[in-house]
Structure formats: structure tokens, C-alpha cells
DRENROVO-18457 format. One record per residue (C-alpha): residue in three letters; x, y, z. Coordinates in steps of 0.5 Angstrom, whole numbers, padded with zeros to 4 digits, always signed. Each point is the difference from the previous one (the first is absolute). Layout:
BEGIN
AlaXYZ/...
# end
This chain:
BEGIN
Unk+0000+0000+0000/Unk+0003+0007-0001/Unk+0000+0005+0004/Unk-0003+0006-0001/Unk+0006+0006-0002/Unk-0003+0007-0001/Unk-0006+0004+0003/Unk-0004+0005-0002/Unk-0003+0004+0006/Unk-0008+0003-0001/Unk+0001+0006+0005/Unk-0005+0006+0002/Unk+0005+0006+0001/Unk-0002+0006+0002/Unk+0002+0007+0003/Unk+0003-0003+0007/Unk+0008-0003-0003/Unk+0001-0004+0007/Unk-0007-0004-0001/Unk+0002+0000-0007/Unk+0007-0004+0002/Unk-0004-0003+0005/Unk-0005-0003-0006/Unk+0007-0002-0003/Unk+0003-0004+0005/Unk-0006-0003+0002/Unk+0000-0004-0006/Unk+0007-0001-0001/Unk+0000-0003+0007/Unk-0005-0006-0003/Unk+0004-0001-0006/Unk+0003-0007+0000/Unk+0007-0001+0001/Unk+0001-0002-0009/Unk-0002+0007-0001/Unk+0006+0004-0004/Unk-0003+0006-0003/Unk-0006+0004+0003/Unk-0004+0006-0004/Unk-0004+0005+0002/Unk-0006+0005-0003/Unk+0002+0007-0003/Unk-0001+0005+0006/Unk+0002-0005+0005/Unk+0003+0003+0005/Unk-0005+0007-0001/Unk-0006+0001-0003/Unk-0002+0006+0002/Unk+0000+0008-0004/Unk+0004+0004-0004/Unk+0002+0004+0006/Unk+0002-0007+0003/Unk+0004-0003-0005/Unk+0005+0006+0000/Unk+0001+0000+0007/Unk+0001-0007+0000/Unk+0005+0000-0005/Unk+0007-0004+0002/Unk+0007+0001-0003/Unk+0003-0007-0003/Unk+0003-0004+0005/Unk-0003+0004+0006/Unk-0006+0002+0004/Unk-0005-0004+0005/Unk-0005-0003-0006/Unk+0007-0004-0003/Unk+0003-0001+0007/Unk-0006-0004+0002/Unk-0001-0004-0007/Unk+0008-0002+0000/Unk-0001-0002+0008/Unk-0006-0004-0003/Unk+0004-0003-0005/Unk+0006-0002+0005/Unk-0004-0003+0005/Unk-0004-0005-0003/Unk+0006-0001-0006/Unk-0005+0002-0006/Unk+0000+0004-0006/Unk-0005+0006+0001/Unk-0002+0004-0007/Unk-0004+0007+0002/Unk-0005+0000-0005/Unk+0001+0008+0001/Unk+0002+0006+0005/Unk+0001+0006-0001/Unk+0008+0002-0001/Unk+0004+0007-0001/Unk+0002+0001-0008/Unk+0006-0003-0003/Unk+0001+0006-0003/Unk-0004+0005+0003/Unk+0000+0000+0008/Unk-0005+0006-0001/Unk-0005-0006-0003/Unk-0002-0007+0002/Unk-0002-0007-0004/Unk-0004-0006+0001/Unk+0005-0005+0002/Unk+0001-0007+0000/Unk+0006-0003+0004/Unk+0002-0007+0000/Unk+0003-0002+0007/Unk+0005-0007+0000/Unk-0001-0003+0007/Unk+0005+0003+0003/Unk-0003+0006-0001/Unk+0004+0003-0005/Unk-0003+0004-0006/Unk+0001-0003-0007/Unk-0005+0004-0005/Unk-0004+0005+0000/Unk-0006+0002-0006/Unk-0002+0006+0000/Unk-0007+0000-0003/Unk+0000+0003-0008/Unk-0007+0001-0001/Unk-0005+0004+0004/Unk-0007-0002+0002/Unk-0002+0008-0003/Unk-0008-0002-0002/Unk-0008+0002+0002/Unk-0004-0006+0001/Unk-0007+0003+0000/Unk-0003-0006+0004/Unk+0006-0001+0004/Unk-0001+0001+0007/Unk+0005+0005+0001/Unk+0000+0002-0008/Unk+0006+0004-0001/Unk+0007-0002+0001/Unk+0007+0005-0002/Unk+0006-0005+0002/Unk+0004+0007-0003/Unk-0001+0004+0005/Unk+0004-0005+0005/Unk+0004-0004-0003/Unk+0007+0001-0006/Unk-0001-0006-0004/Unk+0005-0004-0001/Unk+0005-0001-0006/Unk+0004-0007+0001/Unk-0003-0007+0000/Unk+0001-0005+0005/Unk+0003-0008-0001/Unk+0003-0003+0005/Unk+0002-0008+0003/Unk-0004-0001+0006/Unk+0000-0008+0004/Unk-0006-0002-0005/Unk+0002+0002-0006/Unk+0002+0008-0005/Unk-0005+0004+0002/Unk-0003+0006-0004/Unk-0003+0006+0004/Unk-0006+0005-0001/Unk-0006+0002+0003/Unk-0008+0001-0001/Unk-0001+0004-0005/Unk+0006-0002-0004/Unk-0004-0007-0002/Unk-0004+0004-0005/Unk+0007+0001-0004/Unk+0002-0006-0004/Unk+0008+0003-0002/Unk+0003+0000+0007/Unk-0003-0006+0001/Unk+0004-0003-0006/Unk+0006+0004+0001/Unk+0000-0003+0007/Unk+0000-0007-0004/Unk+0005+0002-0004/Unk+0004+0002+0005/Unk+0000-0007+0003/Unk-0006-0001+0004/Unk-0004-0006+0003/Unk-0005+0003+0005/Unk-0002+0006-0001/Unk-0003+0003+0006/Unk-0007+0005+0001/Unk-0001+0003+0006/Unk-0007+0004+0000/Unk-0005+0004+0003/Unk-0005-0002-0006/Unk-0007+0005+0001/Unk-0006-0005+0002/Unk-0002+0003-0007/Unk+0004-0001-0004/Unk+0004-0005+0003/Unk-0007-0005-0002/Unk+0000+0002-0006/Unk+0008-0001-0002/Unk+0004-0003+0004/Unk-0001-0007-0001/Unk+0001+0001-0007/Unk+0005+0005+0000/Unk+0005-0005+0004/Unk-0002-0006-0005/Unk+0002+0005-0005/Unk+0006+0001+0002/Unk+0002-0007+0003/Unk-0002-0003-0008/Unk+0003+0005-0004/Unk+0008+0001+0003/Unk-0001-0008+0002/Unk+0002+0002+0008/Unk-0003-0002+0007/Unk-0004+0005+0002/Unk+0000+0002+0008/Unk-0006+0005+0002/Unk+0000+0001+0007/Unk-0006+0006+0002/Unk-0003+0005+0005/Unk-0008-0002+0002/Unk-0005+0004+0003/Unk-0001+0007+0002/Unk+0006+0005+0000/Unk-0004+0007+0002/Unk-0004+0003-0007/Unk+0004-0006-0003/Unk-0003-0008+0000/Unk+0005-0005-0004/Unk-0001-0007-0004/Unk+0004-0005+0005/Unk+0001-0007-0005/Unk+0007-0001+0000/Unk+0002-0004-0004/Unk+0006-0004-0003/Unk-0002-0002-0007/Unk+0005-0005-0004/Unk+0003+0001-0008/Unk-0006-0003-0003/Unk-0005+0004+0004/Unk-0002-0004+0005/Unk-0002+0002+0007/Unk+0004-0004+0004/Unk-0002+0002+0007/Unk-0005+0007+0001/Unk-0002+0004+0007/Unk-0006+0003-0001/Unk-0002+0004+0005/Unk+0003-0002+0006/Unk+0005+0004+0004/Unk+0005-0005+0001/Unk+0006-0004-0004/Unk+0000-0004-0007/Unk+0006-0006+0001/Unk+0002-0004-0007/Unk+0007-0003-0002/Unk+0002+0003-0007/Unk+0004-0005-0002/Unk-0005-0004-0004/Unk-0003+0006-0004/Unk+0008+0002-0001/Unk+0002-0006-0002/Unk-0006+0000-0006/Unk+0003+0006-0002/Unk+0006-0003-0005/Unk-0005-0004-0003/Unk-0005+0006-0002/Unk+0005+0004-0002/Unk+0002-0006-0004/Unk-0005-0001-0004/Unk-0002+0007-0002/Unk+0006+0005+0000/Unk-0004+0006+0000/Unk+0005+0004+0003/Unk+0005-0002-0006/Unk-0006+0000-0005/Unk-0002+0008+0002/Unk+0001+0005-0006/Unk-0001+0006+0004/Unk+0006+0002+0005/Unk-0003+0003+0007/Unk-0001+0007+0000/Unk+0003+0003+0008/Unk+0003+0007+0001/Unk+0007+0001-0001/Unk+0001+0000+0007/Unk-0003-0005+0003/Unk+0006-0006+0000/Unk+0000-0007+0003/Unk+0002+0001+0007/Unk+0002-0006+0005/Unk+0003+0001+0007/
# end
């Protein structure tokens, strides 16, 4: 029998940091021993306002939010992917991101994405209808791969799903699983993200690993429905709407993916080169 490898944990996270740390260490502690990789939703440490986000933010490397998932890490000997945080710009210390860190399990940092696409919509029927993620954050400009326990990793976040180039430049750069973090609308998280997270899955011919936000977050309310789907589009295991943590061994799915890439070559058979800005450049940390 194998045992279970990673885990996605489906959180609640709100304005209060320390019960959203709490939430996460809750689920971490139940975990089974085999886990190696743990994932989280984007906003995961703070779900909170703008106002919010900007006095949050943390310096790479430095700060309360980072220093307790690093100690999380170290203690119960897990990687720990914070689906997003809040961190000072690369560029700009005047500007914030919204940022995924990877931890290794001694609580080093070994990447950093900075979500590239913001959420920028108005949704009519959305309870909260009208989202401007520029007026927060600086986007991001570099894509993220990087070796994980469990396999080459690709990072993005949310919204990103919807743009099928960076998950072909994250394939192209060598990855196996790519990870989804996300705070789907209720509304639109009915209505796309299953079929979304299939697409990209069946299309770059990679494991798609989708832990997300479920519930009521002030004005906001989130889809929940983590999920891992594999390369030919099947739903290996899916939390729907329970506040806890999703646990499966990847290996199998991992081991699948030589053979459908085999079979249909499409990344070798793609007569379009994938289009990203100049400044976004294959980062591994």
C-alpha cells in the first residue's frame, strides 16, 4: 500500500493572522508522517482589505507571518507552500506582491512567485461584484520552477489559470506538477474551475495540484473544491466544501505522465511559441 505524499489543505482564512497560522498548523499536525509537500489557498496567512495587505507585508526572509510557517516546517519536517502572502516588492520597497514561498522542511525558503495576472473584474452577480487587485499589488515578472520531495514544481496563483501561456512556459521549463493556490469566487469558482483546472491539466500534460479558500471572507465568499487532477483530466481526489486537509500519494499519477506525454507529443508538436513578456524569466531558487 502506498502511503499518502502530499497534502492540500482546504482553509478559512480571515483578517485575524494568528487563527489563520493556527488553522494551518491544526491541519498539518493531523497529516500522516508520509507526507513530504503540504499546500495551502492563496491568501492563507490574511484575507483581510487593501489597508490590510500593505501593513502585513513582509520583507523575503524576514517577519513574524515567515518565521512561524518556517518553524511549522522545521517541526513537523514538511515542505509548506504558502498559497499567498503579502511581500515587499523585488523592485520597489514602496510596492507590495502577492507572493507564494515555498519552505523546504528546515524552513529555508526555496522559491518565490509573485503572482503575474491580477484579479481586476466586475462580476454583477458576485456578492462583493467588483475586484481591482492593482490598486494592492505590483505584478509580478518572473515564472517560478523549481524541485520540490515530490516532483518539478510550477507555481502560479488564481487567477492565472485562466491564461493558458504561462502554463505552457512552466511545462516548457520542466514541470511535472503545477500548483494552483486559490480563492475562487463562489460564482465564478461554480462556473470555472473545475473545467479550468481539467484544461490545464489535459493541455500541458501535467498534475494539477489546486488547494483553495471555502467559506466566508467579509464581503467575499470562496468556491472550496481543492483538488488534484492528473494529466489525462481525471480527478484523483477532491474536497469539496470541508475545512480541512486533502491527502493522496502522487506517485502513480507522476509515473502516468511519461506515458501520455509519449503518446501525444503536443509540446513538440506546437507550431505557436508561447508569448510572455521580456521580463519574465524561468526562476529556480
Amino acid at each position: 500500500m502506498t502511503s499518502d505524499n502530499i497534502a492540500l489543505l482546504q482553509l478559512c482564512s480571515g483578517k485575524n493572522t494568528k487563527h489563520n497560522l493556527a488553522q494551518i498548523e491544526q491541519q498539518i499536525k493531523q497529516l500522516p508522517n508520509s507526507v513530504k509537500l503540504v499546500l495551502t489557498p492563496e491568501n492563507a496567512l490574511l484575507f483581510s482589505d487593501n489597508v490590510s495587505y500593505r501593513n502585513f507585508a513582509e520583507l523575503q526572509g524576514e517577519g513574524p507571518l515567515q518565521g512561524a510557517i518556517a518553524e511549522m516546517a522545521r517541526h513537523y519536517q514538511v515542505w509548506i507552500l504558502v498559497g499567498s502572502m503579502p511581500l515587499i516588492s523585488r523592485e520597489d520597497p514602496e510596492l507590495i506582491t502577492s507572493s507564494s514561498l515555498l519552505f523546504d522542511d528546515k524552513g529555508e525558503i526555496r522559491a518565490r512567485y509573485d503572482k503575474i495576472h491580477m484579479f481586476d473584474v466586475n462580476i454583477i452577480e458576485d456578492e462583493q461584484g467588483i475586484y481591482n487587485e492593482s490598486s494592492i499589488y505590483q505584478r509580478g515578472e518572473h515564472i517560478t520552477v523549481v524541485d520540490t520531495p515530490v516532483g518539478r514544481l510550477g507555481m502560479t496563483i488564481c487567477y492565472d489559470l485562466r491564461f493558458p501561456s504561462l502554463f505552457q512556459a512552466l511545462r516548457k521549463q520542466g514541470a511535472d506538477l503545477i500548483a494552483v493556490p486559490a480563492a475562487f469566487t463562489r460564482l465564478t469558482g461554480e462556473a470555472h474551475w473545475e473545467p479550468l483546472l481539467k484544461a490545464r491539466a489535459i493541455e500541458n500534460q501535467c498534475i494539477i495540484i489546486a488547494p483553495a479558500q471555502i467559506g466566508v471572507h467579509g464581503q467575499r465568499r470562496t468556491w472550496g473544491h481543492s483538488m488534484v487532477i492528473d494529466s489525462w483530466g481525471n480527478i484523483l481526489q477532491e474536497n469539496t466544501d470541508a475545512v480541512s486537509a486533502l491527502t493522496l500519494n502522487i506517485d502513480k499519477a507522476k509515473e502516468s505522465l511519461i506515458g501520455v506525454r509519449e503518446q501525444m507529443k503536443v509540446v513538440k508538436h506546437n507550431r505557436f511559441r508561447t508569448s510572455l513578456m521580456p521580463l519574465i524569466q524561468h526562476e529556480t531558487k
